[in-house]
C-alpha positions in Angstrom: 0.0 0.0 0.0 1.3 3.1 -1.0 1.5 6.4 1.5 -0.9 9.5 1.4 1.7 11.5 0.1 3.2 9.2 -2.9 -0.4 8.9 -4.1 -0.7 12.8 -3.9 2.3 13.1 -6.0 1.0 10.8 -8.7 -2.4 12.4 -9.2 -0.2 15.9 -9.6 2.7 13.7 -12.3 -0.3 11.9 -14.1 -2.5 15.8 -14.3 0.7 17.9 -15.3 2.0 14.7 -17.6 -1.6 14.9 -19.3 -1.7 18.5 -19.6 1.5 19.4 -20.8 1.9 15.8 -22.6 5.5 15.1 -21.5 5.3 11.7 -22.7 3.8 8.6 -24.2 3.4 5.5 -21.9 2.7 3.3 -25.6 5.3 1.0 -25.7 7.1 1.5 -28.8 8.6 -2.2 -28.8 9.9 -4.6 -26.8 8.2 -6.0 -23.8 6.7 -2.7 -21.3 8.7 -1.3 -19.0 8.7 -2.8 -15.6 8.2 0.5 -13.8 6.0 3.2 -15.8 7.3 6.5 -16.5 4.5 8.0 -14.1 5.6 5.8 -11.4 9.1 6.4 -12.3 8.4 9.9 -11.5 6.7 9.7 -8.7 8.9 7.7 -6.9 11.7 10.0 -7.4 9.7 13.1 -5.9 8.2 11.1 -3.4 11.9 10.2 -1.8 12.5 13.7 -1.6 9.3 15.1 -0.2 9.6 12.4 2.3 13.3 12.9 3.4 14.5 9.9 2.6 18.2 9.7 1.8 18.4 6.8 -0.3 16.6 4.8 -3.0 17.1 1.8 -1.3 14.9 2.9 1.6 12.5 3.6 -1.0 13.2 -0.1 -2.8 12.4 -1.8 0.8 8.9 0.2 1.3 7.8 -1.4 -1.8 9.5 -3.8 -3.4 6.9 -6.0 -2.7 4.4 -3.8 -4.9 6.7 -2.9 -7.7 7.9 -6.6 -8.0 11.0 -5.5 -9.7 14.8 -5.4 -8.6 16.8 -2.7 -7.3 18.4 -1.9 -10.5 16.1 -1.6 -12.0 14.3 1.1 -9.7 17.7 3.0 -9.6 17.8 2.6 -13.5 14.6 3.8 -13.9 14.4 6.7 -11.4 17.5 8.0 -12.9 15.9 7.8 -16.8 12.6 10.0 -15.6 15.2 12.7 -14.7 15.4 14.4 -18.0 11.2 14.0 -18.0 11.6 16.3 -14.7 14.3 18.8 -15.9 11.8 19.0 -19.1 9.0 19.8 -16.4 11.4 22.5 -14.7 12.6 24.5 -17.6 8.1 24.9 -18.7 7.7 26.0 -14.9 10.1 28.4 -15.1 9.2 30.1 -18.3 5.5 29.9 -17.3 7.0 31.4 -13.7 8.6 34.1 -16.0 5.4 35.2 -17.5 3.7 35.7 -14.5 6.4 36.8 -11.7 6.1 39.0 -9.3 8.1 42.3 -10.4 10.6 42.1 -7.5 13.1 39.1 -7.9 16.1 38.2 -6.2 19.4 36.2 -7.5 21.9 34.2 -5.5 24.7 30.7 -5.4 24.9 28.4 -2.6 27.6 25.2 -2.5 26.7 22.0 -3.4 29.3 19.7 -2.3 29.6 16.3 -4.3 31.8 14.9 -1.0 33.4 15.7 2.3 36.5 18.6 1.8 39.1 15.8 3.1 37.7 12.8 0.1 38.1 15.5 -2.8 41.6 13.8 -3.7 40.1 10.6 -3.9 36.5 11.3 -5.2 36.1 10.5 -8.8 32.6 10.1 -9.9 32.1 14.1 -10.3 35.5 15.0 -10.9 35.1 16.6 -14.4 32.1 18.6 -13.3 33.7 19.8 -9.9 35.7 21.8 -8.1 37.1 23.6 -5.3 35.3 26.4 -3.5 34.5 28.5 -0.9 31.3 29.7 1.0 30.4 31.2 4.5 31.0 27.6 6.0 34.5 27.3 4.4 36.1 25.4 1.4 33.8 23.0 -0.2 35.0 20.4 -2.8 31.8 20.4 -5.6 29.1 22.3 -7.4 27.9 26.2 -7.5 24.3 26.6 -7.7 23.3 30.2 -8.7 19.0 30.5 -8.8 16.6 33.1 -9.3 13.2 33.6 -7.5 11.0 36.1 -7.1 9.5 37.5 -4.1 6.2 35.2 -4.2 8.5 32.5 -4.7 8.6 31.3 -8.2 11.5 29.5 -9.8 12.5 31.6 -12.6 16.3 30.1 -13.8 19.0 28.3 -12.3 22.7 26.9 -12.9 24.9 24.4 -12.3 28.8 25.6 -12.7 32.2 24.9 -11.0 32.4 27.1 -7.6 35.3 29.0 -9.7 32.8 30.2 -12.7 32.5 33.9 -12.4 29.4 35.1 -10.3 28.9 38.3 -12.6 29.2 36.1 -16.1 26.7 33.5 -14.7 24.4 36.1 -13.3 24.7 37.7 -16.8 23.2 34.2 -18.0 21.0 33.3 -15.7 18.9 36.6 -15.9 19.1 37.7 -19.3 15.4 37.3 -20.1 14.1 38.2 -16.8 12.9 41.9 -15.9 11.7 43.6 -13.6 13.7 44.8 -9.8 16.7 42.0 -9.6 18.2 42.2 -5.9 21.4 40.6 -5.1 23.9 40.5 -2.2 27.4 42.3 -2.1 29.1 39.4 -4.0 27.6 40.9 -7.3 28.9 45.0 -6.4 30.7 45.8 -10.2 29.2 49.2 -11.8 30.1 47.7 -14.9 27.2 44.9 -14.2 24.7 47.3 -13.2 24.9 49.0 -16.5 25.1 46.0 -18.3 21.7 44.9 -16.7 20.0 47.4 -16.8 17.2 48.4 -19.4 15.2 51.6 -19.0 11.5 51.0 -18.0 12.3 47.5 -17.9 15.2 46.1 -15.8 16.9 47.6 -13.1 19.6 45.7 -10.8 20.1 46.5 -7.1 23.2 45.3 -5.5 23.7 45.3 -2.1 26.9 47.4 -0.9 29.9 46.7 0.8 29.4 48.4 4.4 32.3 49.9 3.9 30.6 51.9 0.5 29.6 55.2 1.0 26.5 54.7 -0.8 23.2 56.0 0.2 20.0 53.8 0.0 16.5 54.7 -0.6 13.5 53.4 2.3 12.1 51.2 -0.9 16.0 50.1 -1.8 16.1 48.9 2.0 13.3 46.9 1.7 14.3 44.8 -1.1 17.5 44.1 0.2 15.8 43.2 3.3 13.8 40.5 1.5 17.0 38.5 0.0 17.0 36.4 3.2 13.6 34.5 1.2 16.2 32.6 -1.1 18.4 31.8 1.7 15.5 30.1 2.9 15.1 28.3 -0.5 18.7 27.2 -0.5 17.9 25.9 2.8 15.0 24.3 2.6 16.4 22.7 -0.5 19.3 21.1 1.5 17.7 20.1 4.5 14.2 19.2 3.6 14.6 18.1 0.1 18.1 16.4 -0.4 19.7 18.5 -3.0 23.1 17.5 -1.7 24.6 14.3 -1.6 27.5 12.2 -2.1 25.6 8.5 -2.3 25.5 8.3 -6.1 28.4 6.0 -8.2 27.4 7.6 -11.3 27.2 11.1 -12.5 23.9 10.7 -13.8 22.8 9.6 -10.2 24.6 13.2 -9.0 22.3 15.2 -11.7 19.6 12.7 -11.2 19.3 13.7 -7.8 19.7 17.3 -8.5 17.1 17.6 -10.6 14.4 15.5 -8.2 15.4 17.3 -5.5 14.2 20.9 -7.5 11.7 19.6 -9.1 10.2 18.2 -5.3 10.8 21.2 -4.2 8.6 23.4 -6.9 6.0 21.3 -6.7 5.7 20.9 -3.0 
């Protein structure tokens, strides 16, 4: 029998799946998949709503439903992640179209592995690096995101902790308008101007204390409200397993990723 919430999430996969028509459960040859794609899907958000930090924990909840291996669970949870990232990058854009008109843009770390394995630690190796946040040096992944002040997903990005923060926030925001408000990190004049577009885009960065730079009531205000994507980032980590260093494959790594936003937008 399968829990409240797992059922909740499959009558949201199997609505959105139907209305946006992500894909076609019609065999195309070969005998049917052991696992459906809406399960699949399912499956994979529903580990992450519910905390759990492993597939395996999910495999021994069911395994007597699903009547399959582990493998091929793992295989198959893994596969659905591009049907999520698909789901993601429509939620976004929709999120662009009707976003709130103050939006704030920020990274976090997203270590692949403890600091003191980096040297040993090959699965992510190519797509990792060293780095280093308000906790310290981190051996893994920048993620930079954007949100607006209800709280809508606009864009994200995954890049090496070395990437430069004012390229990638270049990247990340060039079709969104509106107020953007970021912390100190992003302070370069030459990014302001670059951002902004009269009538329709204007950047607010966040000075140095040290800056003699005076700040409007309303400037304040939005500054004030950057702490809502540190709570993002957060609630991400803790509640949602965006990091991890479990998976032997990189697929499993982005896999993950992907699951964990994707639980985390729909929640």
């Amino acid at each position: 029998m399968f829990p409240i919430i797992y059922r909740k999430l499959k009558q949201i996969v199997t609505r959105i799946s139907k209305q946006l028509r992500l894909f076609d459960e019609t065999p195309k040859s070969g005998r049917p998949s052991k696992i459906n794609k809406i399960d699949a899907v399912s499956l994979a958000l529903y580990q992450h709503q519910s905390t759990r930090s492993t597939k395996k924990s999910i495999y021994e909840d069911f395994k007597d439903v699903l009547k399959c291996s582990y493998k091929t669970l793992v295989v198959s949870m893994n596969k659905v992640a591009m049907i999520c990232l698909q789901l993601l990058f429509i939620l976004m854009d929709f999120n662009k179209q009707h976003s709130h008109l103050v939006k704030y843009t920020d990274a976090t770390d997203i270590p692949v592995c403890l600091k003191k394995n980096a040297d040993d630690h090959k699965t992510m190796r190519e797509l990792s690096g060293f780095g280093r946040s308000t906790k310290g040096w981190f051996y893994g992944l920048k993620m930079t995101m954007t949100r607006d002040c209800d709280g809508k997903l606009l864009a994200l990005r995954f890049t090496k902790p070395s990437a430069n923060d004012r390229d990638i926030f270049r990247d990340v925001n060039h079709d969104i308008f509106g107020i953007i408000g970021a912390d100190a990190g992003y302070v370069s004049k030459q990014l302001e101007n670059d951002m902004s577009i009269e009538h329709k885009r204007l950047l607010l960065i966040r000075p140095y204390k040290n800056m003699k730079k005076l700040m409007t009531q309303w400037q304040l205000r939005i500054y004030q409200g950057r702490f809502k994507i540190e709570f993002d980032f957060r609630s991400l980590k803790m509640f949602h397993g965006l990091v991890t260093s479990l998976p032997r494959s990189v697929n499993g790594y982005l896999a993950n990723y992907i699951h964990a936003l994707t639980s985390f937008v729909l929640s």
